[in-house]
VOGU-3710 file (C-alpha; in Angstrom, 3 decimals, decimal comma):
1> xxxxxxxxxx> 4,466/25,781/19,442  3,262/22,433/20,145  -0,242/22,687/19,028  -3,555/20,629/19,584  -4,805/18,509/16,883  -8,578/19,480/15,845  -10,438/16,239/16,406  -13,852/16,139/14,447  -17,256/16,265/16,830  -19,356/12,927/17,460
11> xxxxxxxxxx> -21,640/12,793/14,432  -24,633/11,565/16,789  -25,915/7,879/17,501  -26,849/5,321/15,172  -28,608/2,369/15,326  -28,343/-0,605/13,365  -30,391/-2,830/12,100  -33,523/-0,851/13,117  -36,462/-2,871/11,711  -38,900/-0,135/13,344
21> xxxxxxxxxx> -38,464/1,827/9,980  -37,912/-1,251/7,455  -40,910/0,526/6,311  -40,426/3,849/6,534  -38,350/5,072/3,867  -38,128/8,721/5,033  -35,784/7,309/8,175  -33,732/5,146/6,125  -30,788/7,380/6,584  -28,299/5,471/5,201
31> xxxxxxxxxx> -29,963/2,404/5,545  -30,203/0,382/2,910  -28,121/1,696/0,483  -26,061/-0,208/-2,117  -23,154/0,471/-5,191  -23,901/5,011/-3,815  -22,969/7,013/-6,551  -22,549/10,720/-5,897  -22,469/14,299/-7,135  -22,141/17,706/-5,411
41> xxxxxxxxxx> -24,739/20,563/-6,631  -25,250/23,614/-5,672  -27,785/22,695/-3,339  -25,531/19,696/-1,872  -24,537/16,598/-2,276  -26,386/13,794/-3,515  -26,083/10,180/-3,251  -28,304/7,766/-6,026  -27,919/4,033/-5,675  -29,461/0,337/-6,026
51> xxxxxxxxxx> -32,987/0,005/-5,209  -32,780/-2,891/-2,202  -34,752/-3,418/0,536  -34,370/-5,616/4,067  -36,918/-7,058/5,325  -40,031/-6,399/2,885  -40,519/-6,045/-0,975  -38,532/-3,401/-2,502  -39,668/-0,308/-4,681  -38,091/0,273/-7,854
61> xxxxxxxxxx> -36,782/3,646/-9,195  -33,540/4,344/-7,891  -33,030/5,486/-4,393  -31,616/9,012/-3,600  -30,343/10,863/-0,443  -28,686/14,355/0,123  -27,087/16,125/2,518  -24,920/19,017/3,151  -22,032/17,525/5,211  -21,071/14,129/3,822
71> xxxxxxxxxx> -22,099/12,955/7,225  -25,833/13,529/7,888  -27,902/11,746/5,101  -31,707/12,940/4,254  -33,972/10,679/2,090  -35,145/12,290/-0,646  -36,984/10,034/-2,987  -37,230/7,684/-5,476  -35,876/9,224/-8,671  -38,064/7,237/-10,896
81> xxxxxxxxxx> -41,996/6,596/-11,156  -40,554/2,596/-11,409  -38,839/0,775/-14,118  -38,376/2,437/-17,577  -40,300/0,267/-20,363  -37,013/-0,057/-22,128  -35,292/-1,922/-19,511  -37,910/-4,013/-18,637  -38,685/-4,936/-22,425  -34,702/-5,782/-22,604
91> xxxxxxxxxx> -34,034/-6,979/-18,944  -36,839/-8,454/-17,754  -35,349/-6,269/-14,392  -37,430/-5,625/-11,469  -35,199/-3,404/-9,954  -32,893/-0,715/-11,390  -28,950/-0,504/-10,387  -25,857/1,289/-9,843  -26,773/4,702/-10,975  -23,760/7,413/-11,848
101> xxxxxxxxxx> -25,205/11,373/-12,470  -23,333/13,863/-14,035  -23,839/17,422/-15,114  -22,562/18,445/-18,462  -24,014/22,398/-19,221  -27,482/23,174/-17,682  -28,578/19,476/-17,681  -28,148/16,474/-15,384  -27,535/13,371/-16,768  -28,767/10,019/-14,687
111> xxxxxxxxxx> -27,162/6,239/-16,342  -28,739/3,108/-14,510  -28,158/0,109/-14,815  -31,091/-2,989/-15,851  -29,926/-6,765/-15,462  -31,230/-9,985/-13,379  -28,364/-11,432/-11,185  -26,131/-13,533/-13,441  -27,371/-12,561/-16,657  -25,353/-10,622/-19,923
121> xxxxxxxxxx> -28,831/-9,535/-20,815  -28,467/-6,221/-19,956  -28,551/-2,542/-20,693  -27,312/1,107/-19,310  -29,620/3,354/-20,247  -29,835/7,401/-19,744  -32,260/9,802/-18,146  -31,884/13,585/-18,164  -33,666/16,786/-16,529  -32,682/19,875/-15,222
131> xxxxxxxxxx> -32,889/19,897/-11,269  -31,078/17,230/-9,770  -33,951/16,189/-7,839  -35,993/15,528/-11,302  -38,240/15,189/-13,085  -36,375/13,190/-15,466  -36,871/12,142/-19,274  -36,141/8,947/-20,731  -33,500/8,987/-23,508  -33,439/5,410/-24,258
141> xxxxxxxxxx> -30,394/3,038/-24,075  -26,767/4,205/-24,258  -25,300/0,207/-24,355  -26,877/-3,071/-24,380  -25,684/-6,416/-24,447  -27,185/-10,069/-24,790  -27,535/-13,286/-22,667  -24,280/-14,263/-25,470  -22,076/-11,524/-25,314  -18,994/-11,864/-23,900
151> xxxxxxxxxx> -19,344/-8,585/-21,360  -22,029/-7,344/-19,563  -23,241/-3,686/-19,718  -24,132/-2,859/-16,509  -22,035/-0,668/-13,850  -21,614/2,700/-15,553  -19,467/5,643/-14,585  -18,747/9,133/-16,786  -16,201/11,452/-16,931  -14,251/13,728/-18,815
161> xxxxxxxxxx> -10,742/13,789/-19,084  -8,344/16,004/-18,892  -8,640/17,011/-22,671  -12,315/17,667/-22,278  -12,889/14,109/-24,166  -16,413/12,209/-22,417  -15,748/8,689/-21,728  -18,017/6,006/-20,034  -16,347/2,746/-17,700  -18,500/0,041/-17,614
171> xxxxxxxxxx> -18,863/-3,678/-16,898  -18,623/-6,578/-14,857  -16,499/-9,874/-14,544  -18,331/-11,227/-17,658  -15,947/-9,746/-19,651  -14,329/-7,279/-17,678  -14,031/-3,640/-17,525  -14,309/-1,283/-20,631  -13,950/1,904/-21,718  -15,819/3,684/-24,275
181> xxxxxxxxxx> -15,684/7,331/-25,530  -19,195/9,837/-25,419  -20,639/12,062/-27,429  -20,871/15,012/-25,278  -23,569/16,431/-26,903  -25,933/13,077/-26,594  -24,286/11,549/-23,166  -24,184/8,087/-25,647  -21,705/6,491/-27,131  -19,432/7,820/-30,768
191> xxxxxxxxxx> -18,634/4,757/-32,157  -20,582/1,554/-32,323  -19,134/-1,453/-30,418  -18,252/-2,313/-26,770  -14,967/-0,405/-26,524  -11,991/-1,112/-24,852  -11,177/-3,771/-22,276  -9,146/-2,162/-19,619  -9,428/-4,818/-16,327  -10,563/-8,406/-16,590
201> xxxxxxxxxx> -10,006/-11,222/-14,383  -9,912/-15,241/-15,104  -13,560/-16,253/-14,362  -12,397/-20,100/-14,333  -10,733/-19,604/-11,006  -13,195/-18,840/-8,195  -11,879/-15,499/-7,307  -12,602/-13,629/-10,690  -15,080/-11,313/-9,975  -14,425/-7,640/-11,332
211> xxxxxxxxxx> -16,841/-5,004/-11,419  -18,237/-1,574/-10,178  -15,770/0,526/-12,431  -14,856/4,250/-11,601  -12,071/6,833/-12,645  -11,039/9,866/-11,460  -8,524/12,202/-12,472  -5,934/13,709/-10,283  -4,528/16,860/-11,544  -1,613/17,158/-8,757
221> xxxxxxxxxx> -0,119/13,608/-10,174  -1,569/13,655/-13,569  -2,892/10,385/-13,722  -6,317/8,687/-13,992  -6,831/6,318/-11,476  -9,136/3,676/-11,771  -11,070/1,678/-8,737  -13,256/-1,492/-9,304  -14,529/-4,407/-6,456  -13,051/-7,735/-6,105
231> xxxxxxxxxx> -15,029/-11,102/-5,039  -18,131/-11,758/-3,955  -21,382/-8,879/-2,705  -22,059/-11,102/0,508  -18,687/-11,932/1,549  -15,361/-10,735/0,805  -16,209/-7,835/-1,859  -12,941/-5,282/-1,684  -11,475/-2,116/-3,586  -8,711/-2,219/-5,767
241> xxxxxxxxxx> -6,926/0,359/-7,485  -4,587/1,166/-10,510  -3,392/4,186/-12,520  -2,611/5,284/-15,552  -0,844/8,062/-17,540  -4,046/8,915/-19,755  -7,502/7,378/-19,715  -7,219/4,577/-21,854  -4,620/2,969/-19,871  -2,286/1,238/-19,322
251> xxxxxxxxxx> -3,809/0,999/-15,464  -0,967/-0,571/-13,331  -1,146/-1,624/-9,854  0,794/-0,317/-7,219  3,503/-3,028/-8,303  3,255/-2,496/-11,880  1,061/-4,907/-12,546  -1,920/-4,654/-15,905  -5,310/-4,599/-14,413  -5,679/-6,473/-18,307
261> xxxxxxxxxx> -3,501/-9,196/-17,777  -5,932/-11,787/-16,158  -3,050/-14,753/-17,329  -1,082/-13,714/-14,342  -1,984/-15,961/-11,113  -2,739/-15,820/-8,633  -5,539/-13,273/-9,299  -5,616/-11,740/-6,120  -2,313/-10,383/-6,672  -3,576/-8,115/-9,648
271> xxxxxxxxxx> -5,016/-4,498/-7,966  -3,786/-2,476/-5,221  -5,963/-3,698/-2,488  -7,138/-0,309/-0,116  -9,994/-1,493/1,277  -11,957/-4,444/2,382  -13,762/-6,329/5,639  -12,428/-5,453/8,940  -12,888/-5,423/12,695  -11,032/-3,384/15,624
281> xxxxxxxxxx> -11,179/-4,880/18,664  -14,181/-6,472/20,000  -16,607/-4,130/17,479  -18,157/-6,565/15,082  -17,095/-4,353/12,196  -17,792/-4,655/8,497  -17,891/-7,416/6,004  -17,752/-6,628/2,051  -17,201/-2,743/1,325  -17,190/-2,037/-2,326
291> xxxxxxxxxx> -19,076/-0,862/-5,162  -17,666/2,960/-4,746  -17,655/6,059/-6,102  -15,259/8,782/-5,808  -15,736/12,601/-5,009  -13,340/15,110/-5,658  -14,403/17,916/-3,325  -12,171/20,647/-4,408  -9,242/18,899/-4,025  -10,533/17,050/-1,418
301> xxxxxxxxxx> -11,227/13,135/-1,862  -13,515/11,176/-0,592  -14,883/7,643/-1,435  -18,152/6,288/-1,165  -19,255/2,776/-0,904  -21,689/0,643/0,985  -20,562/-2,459/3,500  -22,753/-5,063/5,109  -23,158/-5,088/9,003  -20,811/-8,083/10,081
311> xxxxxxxxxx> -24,238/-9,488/12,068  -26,474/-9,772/9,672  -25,397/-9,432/5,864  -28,669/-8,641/4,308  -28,212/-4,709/5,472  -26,283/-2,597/3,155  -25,096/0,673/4,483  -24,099/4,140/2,910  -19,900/4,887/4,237  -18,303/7,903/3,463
321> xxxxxxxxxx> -14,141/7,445/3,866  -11,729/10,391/3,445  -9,061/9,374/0,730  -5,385/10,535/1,786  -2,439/10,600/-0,793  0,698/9,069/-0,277  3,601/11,149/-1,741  4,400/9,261/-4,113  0,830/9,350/-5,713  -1,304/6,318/-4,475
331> xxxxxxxxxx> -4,855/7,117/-2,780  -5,534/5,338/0,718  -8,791/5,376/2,610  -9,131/5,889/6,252  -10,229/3,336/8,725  -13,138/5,477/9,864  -15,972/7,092/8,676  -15,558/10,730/7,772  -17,044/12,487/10,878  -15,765/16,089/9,568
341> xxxxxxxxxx> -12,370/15,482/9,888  -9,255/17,595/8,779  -5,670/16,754/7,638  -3,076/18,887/10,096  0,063/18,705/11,790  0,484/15,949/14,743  2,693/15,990/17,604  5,290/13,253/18,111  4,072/13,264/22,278  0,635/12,094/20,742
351> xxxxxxxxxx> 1,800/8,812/19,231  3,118/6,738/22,276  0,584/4,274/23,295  -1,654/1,275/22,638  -2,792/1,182/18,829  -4,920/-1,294/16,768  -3,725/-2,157/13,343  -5,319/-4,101/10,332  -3,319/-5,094/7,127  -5,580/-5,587/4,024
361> xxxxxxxxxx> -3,560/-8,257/2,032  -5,092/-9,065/-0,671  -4,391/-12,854/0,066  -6,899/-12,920/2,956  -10,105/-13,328/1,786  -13,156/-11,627/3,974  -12,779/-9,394/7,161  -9,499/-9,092/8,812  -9,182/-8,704/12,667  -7,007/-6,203/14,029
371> xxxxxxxxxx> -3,872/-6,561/15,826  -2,606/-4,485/18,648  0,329/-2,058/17,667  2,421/-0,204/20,914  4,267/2,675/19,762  7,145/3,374/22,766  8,550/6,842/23,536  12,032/5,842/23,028  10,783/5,400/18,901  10,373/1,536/19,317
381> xxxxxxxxxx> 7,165/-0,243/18,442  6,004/-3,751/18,952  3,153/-5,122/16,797  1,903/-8,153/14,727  4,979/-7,163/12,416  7,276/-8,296/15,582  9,405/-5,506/16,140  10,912/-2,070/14,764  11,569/1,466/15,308  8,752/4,129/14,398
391> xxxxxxxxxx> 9,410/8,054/13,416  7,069/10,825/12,423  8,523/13,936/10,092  7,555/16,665/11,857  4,140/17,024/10,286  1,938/13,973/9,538  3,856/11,171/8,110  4,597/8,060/10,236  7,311/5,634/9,025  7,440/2,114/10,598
401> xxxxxxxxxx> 10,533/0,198/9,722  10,239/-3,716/11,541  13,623/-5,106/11,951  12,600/-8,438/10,426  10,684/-9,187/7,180  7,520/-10,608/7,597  5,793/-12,970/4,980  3,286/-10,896/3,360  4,275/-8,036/5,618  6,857/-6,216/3,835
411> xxxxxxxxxx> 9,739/-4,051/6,173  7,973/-0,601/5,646  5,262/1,202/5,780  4,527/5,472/5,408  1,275/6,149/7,128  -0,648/9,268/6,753  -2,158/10,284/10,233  -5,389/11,509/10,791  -8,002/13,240/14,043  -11,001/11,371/13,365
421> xxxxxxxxxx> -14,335/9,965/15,099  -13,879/6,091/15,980  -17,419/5,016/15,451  -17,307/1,880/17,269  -15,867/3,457/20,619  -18,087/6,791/20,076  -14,988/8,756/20,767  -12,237/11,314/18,970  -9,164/9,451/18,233  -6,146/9,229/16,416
431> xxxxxxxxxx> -5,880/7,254/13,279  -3,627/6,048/10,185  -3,878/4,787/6,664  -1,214/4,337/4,235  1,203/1,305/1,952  4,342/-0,496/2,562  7,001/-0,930/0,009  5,219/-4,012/-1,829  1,749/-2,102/-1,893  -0,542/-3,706/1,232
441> xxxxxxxx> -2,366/-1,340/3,156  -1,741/-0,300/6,936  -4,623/0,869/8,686  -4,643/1,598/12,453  -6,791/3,180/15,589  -4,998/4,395/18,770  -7,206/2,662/21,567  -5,103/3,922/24,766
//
């Protein structure tokens, strides 16, 4: 039986840019939000993230935001009274960052980050209580480092592995990425030192930024995967990912490349790119997604990031993106919001029609406009990519094969297709996400 995709419902409106509540945190939504980390609870999910602030002076203490869908956010509250005396004695900070909670036994365990833009001076440090919503103790620092240090220890995210081992990622492009092991007991570190560098990039060029650090474990391909941001916050910021058999790497891009090896140039070539700054169509669409985290929903993945409004920079937003799996083990995002939407069976008759496709190569620095894409009922399709023949398997895989290599383009791409909510139409539509052979990522939108 040829059966009806289930598309998701509209999520509701949405304005941007509202500056009638620039002051009124309780309709900040997900307004406002910056480098979202998040945990599920038993009383729902919970997003904690950079204290910012458009348009007036900003209260430190770490924002945070629940809500039971992954689509409708409630403000909550500031987790903190302000800044803890450690981190401003350190730091000199007046505003707390990129917080990761975790739950290991009965007790939550909160790790911000304290640092002035620019500076090594900085320090993770580690709050704990036993509601999720607080109130939370101070339990000092868990890693420092100075204005002459090498690295920078901001940008924290804990895990366990799949050995029951607690590790912590941290860092930025001074110095890259590192990983150091926990004491599960204390939520701090076993050994002393900085750890181990596992992704740096070659700060004399001008595209070595690396930071916002997270891992996640996939049990169905047994690897670790690990996803930092590229470039700069206010313009071209992008996810990248590698992988890696266990935790302390190797992590290898999708062309077998060491997130490590910062000799090898150009540096944009180093990462799986999967997402970055787009528009569709006339929509304005989204400069600078990055900073994410990653949620593993039983089995279902989702990642969470904030982008800036393509009009007007300064406002960070809270996106929530469904993470597909290609078959042979790489994680894609989708090119819409999640809106509820389910992974199921597609029929062929659906496909034919007008599409809108972006390719995130990683050469192209800032947003990327689409492209329009016309899949043909007699399995032809005509797109930026010239021409080529397209085929679906029977289930949810698309395969586009273009008759002619394009530079940059590569000959084919597998697409995972997707009934989701295209936010800048306000309507239920069809959508893909997926790599070709040489590891760029293939979004689309069917418009018509």
């Amino acid at each position: 039986m040829d059966m009806k995709p289930v598309f998701p419902d509209s999520p509701g409106p949405f304005t941007m840019y509202d500056t009638s509540i620039i002051h009124e945190e309780s309709a900040w939504t997900i307004h406002n939000a910056h480098d979202p980390g998040i945990i599920k609870t038993d009383q729902g999910y919970y997003v904690f993230s950079t204290d910012v602030k458009v348009g007036g002076e900003l209260t430190p203490g770490i924002m945070v935001r629940k809500s039971q869908d992954l689509i409708h956010w409630q403000w909550v509250h500031y987790a903190l009274p302000g800044i803890p005396q450690v981190a401003k004695d350190w730091a000199d900070s007046v505003n707390l960052w990129a917080p990761d909670v975790v739950k290991y036994g009965d007790q939550y365990r909160m790790y911000y980050s304290a640092s002035t833009f620019g500076s090594r001076q900085s320090l993770i440090g580690l709050q704990t209580s036993a509601s999720i919503e607080g109130p939370w103790t101070d339990e000092g620092v868990v890693i420092q480092t100075r204005a002459e240090d090498h690295l920078n220890a901001i940008d924290a995210n804990v895990l366990t592995d799949a050995e029951g081992q607690m590790w912590m990622v941290y860092g930025s492009f001074f110095g890259g990425i590192h990983l150091i092991e926990l004491d599960k007991e204390s939520g701090k570190p076993k050994h002393a030192g900085f750890g181990a560098l596992i992704a740096k990039r070659d700060r004399v060029t001008e595209d070595g930024a690396v930071e916002g650090p997270y891992i996640v474990y996939n049990e169905q391909f047994k690897k670790y995967y690990l996803f930092v941001s590229y470039d700069s916050l206010f313009e071209d910021y992008n996810v990248r990912v590698a992988r890696a058999d266990v935790i302390t790497g190797p992590y290898l891009d999708y062309n077998g490349q060491d997130m490590s090896d910062s000799e090898q140039l150009p540096q944009y070539e180093i990462g799986t790119k999967i997402l970055g700054g787009y528009r569709f169509g006339d929509d304005p669409g989204w400069i600078a997604p990055g900073h994410n985290s990653v949620l593993n929903d039983n089995g279902n993945y989702f990642m969470v990031h904030h982008a800036r409004g393509e009009m007007d920079k300064h406002w960070a937003y809270l996106h929530v993106r469904k993470i597909l799996w290609t078959e042979d083990g790489w994680p894609v995002v989708s090119p819409e919001r999640y809106a509820g939407e389910l992974e199921q069976e597609i029929p062929e008759r659906l496909l034919t029609g007008t599409w809108e496709q972006v390719l995130l190569d990683p050469s192209v620095d800032g947003q990327v406009q689409s492209a329009p894409l016309v899949f043909q009922s007699n399995g032809n399709v005509e797109g930026a990519c010239g021409a080529g023949q397209w085929s679906l398997d029977g289930n949810r895989t698309l395969t586009l094969v273009w008759n002619d290599i394009q530079q940059g383009a590569g000959r084919t791409e597998k697409l995972q297709l997707l009934p989701a909510w295209d936010w800048e139409q306000n309507r239920a539509t069809l959508v893909f996400t997926g790599l070709n052979e040489i590891g760029i990522a293939s979004w689309g939108k069917q418009s018509s």
